[in-house]
C-alpha positions in Angstrom: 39.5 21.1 33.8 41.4 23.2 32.2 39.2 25.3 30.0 36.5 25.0 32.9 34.7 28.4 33.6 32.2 28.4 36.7 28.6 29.1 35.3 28.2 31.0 38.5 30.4 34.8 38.0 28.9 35.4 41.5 31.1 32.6 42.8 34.7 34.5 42.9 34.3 37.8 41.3 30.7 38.9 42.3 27.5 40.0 40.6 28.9 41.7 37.1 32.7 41.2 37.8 35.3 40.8 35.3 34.9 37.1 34.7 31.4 37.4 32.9 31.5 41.2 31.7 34.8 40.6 29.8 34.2 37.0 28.9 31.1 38.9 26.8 33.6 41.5 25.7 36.0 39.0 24.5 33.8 37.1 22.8 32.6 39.8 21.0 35.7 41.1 19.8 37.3 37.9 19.0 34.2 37.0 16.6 34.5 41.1 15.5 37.8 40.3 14.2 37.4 37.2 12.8 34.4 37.7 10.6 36.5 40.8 9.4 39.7 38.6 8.7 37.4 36.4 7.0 36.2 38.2 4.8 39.5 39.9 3.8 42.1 36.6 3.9 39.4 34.6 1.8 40.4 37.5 -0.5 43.8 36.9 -0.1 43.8 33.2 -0.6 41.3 33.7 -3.8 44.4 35.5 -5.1 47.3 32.8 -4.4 44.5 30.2 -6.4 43.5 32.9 -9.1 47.5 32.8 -9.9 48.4 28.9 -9.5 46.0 28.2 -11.7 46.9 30.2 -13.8 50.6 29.6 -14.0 50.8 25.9 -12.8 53.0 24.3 -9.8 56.1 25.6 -11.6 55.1 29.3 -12.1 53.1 29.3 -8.9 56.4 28.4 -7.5 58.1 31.5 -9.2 55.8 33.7 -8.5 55.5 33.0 -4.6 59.6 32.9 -4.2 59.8 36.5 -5.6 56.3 37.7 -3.9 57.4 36.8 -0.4 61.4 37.8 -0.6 59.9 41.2 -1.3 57.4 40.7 1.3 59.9 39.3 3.8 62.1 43.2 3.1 58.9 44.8 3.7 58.2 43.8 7.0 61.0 45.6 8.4 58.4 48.3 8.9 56.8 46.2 11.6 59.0 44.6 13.2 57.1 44.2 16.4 55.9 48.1 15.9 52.2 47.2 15.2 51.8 45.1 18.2 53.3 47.8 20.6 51.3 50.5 19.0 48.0 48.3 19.2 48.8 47.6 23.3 49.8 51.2 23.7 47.2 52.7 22.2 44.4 50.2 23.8 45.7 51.0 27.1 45.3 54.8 26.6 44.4 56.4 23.0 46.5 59.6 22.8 47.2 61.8 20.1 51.2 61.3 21.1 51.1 57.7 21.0 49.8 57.9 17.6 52.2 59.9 15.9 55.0 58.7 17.9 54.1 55.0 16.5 53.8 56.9 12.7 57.4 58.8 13.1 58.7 55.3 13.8 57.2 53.3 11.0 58.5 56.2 8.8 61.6 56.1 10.2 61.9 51.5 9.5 60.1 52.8 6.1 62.9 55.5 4.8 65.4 53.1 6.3 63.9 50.3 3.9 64.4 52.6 0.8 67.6 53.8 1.5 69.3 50.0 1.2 67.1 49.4 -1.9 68.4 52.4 -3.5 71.6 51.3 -2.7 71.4 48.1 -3.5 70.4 49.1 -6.9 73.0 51.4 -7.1 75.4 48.6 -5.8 74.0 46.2 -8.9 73.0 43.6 -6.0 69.5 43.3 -7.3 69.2 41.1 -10.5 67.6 41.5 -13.9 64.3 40.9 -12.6 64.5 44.1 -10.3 61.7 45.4 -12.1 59.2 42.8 -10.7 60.8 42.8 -6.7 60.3 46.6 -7.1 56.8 46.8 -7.8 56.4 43.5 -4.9 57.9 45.6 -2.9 56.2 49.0 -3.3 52.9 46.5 -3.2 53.6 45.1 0.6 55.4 49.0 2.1 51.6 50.1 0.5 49.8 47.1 2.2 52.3 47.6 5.8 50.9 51.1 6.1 47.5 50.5 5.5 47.6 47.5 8.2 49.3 50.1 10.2 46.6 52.6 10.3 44.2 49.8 10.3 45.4 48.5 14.1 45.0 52.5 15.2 41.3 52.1 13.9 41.0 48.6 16.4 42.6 50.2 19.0 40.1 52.5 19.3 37.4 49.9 19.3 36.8 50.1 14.9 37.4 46.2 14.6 34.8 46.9 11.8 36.7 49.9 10.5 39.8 48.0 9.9 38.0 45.3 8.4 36.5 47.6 5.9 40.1 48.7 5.4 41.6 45.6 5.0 38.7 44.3 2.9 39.1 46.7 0.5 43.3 46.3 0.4 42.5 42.4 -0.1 39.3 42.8 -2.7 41.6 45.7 -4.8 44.5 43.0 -5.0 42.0 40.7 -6.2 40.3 42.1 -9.2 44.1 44.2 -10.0 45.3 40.8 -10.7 41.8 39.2 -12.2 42.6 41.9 -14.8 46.3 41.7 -15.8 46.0 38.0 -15.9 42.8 37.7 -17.9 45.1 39.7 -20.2 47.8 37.2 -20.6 50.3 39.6 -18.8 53.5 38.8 -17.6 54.5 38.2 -13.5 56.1 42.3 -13.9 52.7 43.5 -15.3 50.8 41.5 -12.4 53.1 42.9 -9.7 52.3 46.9 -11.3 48.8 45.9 -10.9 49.2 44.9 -7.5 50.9 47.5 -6.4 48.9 50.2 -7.7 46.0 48.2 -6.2 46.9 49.1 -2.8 46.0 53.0 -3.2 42.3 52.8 -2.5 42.4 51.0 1.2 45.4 53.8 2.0 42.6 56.5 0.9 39.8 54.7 3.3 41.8 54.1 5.9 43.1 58.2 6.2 39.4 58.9 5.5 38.2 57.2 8.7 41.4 58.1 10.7 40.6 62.1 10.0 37.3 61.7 12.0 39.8 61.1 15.2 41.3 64.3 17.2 44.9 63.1 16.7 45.7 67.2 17.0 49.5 66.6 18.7 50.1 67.7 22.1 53.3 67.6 23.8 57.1 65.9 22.9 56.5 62.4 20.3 58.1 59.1 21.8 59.3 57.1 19.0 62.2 56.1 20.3 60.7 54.9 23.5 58.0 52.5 21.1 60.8 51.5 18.8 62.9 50.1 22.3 59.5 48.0 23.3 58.8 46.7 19.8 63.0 45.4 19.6 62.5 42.2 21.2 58.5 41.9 19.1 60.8 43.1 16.2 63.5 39.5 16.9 60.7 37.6 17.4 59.1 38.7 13.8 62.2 38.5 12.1 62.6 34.8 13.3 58.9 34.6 12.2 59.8 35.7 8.8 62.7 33.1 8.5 60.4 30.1 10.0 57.3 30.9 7.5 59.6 31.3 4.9 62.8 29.2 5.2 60.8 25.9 3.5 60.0 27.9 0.5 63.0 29.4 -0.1 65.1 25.7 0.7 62.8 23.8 -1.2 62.9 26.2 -4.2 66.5 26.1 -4.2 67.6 22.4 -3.4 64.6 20.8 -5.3 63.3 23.4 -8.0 60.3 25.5 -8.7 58.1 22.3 -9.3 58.5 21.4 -5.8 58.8 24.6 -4.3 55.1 25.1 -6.2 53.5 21.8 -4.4 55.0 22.9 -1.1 53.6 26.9 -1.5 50.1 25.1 -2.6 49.6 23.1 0.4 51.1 25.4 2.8 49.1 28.2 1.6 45.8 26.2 2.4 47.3 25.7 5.7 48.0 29.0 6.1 44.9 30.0 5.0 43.1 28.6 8.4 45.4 31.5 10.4 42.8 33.4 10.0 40.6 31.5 13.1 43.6 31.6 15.4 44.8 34.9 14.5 41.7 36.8 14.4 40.5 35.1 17.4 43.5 35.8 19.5 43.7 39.4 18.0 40.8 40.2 18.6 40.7 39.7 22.1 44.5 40.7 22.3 43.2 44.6 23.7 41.3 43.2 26.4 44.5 41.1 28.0 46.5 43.4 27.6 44.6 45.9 29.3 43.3 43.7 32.0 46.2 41.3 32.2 46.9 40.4 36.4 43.4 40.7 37.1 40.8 38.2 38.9 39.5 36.1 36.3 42.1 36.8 33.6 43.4 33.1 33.5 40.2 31.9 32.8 39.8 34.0 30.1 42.7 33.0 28.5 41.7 29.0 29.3 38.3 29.9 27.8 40.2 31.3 24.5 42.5 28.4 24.3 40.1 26.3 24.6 37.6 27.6 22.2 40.9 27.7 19.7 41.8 24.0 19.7 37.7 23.2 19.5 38.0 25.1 16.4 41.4 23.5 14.9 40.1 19.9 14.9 37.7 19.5 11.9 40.3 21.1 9.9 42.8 19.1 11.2 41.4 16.3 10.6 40.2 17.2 6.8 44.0 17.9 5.9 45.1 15.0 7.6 43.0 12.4 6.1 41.9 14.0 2.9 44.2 16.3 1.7 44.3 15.1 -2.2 40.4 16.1 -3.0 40.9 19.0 -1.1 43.5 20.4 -3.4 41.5 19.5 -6.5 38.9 21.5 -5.2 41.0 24.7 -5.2 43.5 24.2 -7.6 42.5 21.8 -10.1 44.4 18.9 -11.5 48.4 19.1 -11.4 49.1 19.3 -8.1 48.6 16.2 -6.5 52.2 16.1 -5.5 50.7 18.4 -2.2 49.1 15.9 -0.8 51.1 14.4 1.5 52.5 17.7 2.7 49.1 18.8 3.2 48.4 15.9 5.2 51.7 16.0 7.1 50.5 19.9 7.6 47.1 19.2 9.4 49.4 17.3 12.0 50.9 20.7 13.1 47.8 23.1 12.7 46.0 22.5 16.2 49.8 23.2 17.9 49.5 26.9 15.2 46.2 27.5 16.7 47.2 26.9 20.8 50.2 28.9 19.7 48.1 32.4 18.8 47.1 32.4 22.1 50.2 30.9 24.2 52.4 33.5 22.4 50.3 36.3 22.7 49.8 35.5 26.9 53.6 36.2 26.6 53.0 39.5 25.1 50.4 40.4 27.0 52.2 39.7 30.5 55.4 41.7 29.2 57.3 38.6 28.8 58.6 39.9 25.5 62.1 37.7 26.7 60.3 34.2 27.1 59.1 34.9 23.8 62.0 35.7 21.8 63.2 32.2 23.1 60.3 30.1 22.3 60.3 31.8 18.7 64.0 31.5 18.4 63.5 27.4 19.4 61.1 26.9 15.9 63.1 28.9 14.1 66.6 26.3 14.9 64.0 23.4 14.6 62.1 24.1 11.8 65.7 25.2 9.3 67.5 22.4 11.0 65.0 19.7 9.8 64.6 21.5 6.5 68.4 21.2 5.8 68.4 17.4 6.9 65.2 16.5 5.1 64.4 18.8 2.0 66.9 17.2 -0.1 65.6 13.6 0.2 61.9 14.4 0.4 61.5 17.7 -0.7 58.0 19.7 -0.2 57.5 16.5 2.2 60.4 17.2 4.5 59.6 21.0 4.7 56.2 20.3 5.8 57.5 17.7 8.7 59.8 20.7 9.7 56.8 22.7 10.2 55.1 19.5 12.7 58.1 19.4 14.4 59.0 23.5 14.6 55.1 24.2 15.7 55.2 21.4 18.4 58.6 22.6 19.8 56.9 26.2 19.8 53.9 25.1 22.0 55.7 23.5 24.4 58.2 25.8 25.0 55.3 28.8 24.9 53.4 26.8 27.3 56.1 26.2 29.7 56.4 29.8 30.1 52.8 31.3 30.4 51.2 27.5 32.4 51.3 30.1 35.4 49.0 32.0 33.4 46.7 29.7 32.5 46.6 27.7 35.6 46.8 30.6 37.8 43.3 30.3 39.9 43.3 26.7 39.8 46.6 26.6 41.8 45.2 29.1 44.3 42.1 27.0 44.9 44.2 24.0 45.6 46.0 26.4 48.6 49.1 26.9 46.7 49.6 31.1 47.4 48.7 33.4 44.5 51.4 36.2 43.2 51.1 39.6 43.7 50.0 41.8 40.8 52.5 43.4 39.6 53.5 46.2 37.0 54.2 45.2 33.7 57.3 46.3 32.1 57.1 45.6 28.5 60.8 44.9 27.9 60.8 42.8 30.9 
């Protein structure tokens, strides 16, 4: 009942109304976006498996502890600022918007050199600064070109921004084929990577100069940087969920570990790319026609088509996690198996959760969200801290079932009125008005 849509659009909304126009529309750009984010994050992951195995669990380990602290500083560029650019822009494409959103991320970016410098200057970074430098100047590269890659979707170039991102993911790829076919060390892989990143920047200014963005009137950076504060809690609580178990487990039980933990998770993480394109993909069109009639069937229709879509893999994780891993990494890391398994248990709550947490975004509830992010965040380090030490990659990847569970109920709680919306009002219980959305709300 709950991801029922009426065959008949006629029935509430009339010949051609929202329900079946914008179902269409939807559709379409969900599956835009996620052939696009396909392509591009099967890039990605073919990098992660080029390096483990080439390095083993224990260098894999390494590797990914320095490749996302550096990632992790880098996103203080985004900070919620992508989002609120993307729903700004999708409501109405202006020149202003544009280069309010581009003084902003300049403004997180020069903020983000200014503490390295000092930090270097300070002697807080350690003799491996060389290799968290060129990490680093690898993901700013990679934050801009994702940046100018969401102006290109807001302006209906889902295939524009995949050819961007493509081409980010596919340089990354053969920079690191390269250096490691070579025998190079993890600083010569991280140069490689970062000088990888210049191509997609080119494309994606390329196809950004065919757009009038000629600047007329006052910017509003400020005013986008206010909106994308509570986005910007939410993805620094992100940061510290994702990456807490890696950073714990590498600590308290040793590279090894860390290595068999990175290797399952980054299968799991791998899947994202369903939910998140999905619910990306379709993120313009609720934002833009959030409070209309029809709109909570759309989003049942989306969460429904998401947990369809989360089962098989699920269930492969679950029940077969050790071939699996042989398949993409080869022998030595059998030692993921039964956090891979333990992972599967928690992917159909990730995928309920792209769309459950982006309702909230959608419908200005930028609070509710901050709380139900903050709630996996306590779970997920709380259980980490309890259970790494005795179980290791095992106990990290329980704290993610647990933490992603929390985070679906909680989300749920606070956008079921969403979702349930028309069937409420056809049991006689009185509908809300529509009303404005404030976006700090």
């Amino acid at each position: 009942m709950l991801f029922r849509i009426p065959m008949t659009v006629a029935e509430e909304n009339g010949a051609g109304g929202f329900r079946e126009r914008d179902l269409r529309r939807a559709f379409s750009a969900g599956a835009g976006k996620l052939s696009w984010d396909l392509g591009s994050r099967v890039l990605s992951f073919a990098l992660s498996i080029l390096v483990a195995r080439r390095l083993g669990a224990e260098g894999f380990g390494t590797y990914a502890v320095y490749w996302y602290s550096a990632w992790m500083v880098s996103q203080a560029t985004d900070l919620g600022l992508h989002l609120v650019s993307l729903r700004s822009l999708s409501r109405s494409f202006e020149p202003r918007v544009f280069w309010s959103a581009v003084l902003a991320k300049g403004a997180l970016t020069a903020g983000v050199l200014v503490l390295t410098l000092i930090a270097l200057g300070a002697g807080a970074l350690s003799a491996e600064e060389p290799l968290l430098l060129w990490l680093l100047a690898a993901h700013l590269l990679g934050s801009w070109v994702e940046f100018l890659g969401v102006t290109l979707r807001s302006r209906g170039g889902i295939a524009r921004e995949g050819m961007v991102l493509t081409a980010l993911r596919f340089a990354s790829l053969a920079a690191a084929a390269w250096a490691l076919s070579g025998g190079a060390d993890l600083e010569t892989l991280a140069e490689a990577l970062a000088l990888s990143s210049l191509p997609a920047l080119a494309l994606a200014l390329a196809l950004l100069a065919r757009i009038d963005l000629r600047l007329r009137g006052g910017t509003e950076a400020r005013r986008l940087l206010r909106e994308a504060l509570p986005l910007g809690l939410v993805s620094a609580m992100t940061l510290l969920y994702l990456r807490a178990d890696l950073f714990i487990v590498a600590a308290v039980a040793g590279a090894s570990e860390a290595g068999f933990f990175q290797s399952a998770f980054r299968l799991f993480e791998a899947t994202f790319v369903v939910s998140g394109g999905l619910a990306a993909g379709t993120f313009p069109l609720l934002a833009a026609r959030f409070g209309e009639k029809g709109f909570d069937a759309l989003a049942r229709f989306v969460l429904g088509l998401l947990v369809l879509l989360s089962t098989p893999i699920a269930l492969a994780f679950a029940l077969v996690p050790g071939p699996i891993l042989t398949v993409f990494y080869g022998e030595g890391f059998e030692g993921a198996s039964r956090p891979l398994s333990l992972l599967g248990i928690a992917l159909v709550a990730v995928f309920a959760n792209a769309l459950s947490t982006h309702l909230l975004v959608a419908s200005g509830r930028n609070g509710r969200l901050v709380l139900s992010i903050a709630v996996r965040l306590v779970v997920g380090v709380a259980l980490d801290v309890l259970l790494v030490p005795r179980w290791g990659a095992s106990g990290a990847a329980f704290a993610v079932v647990a933490a992603e569970w929390s985070l679906l109920l909680v989300s749920l709680s606070f956008s079921g009125d969403i979702l349930l919306l028309s069937l409420l009002s056809r049991r006689g219980a009185p509908r809300e008005p529509r009303q404005e959305v404030s976006p700090c709300s």
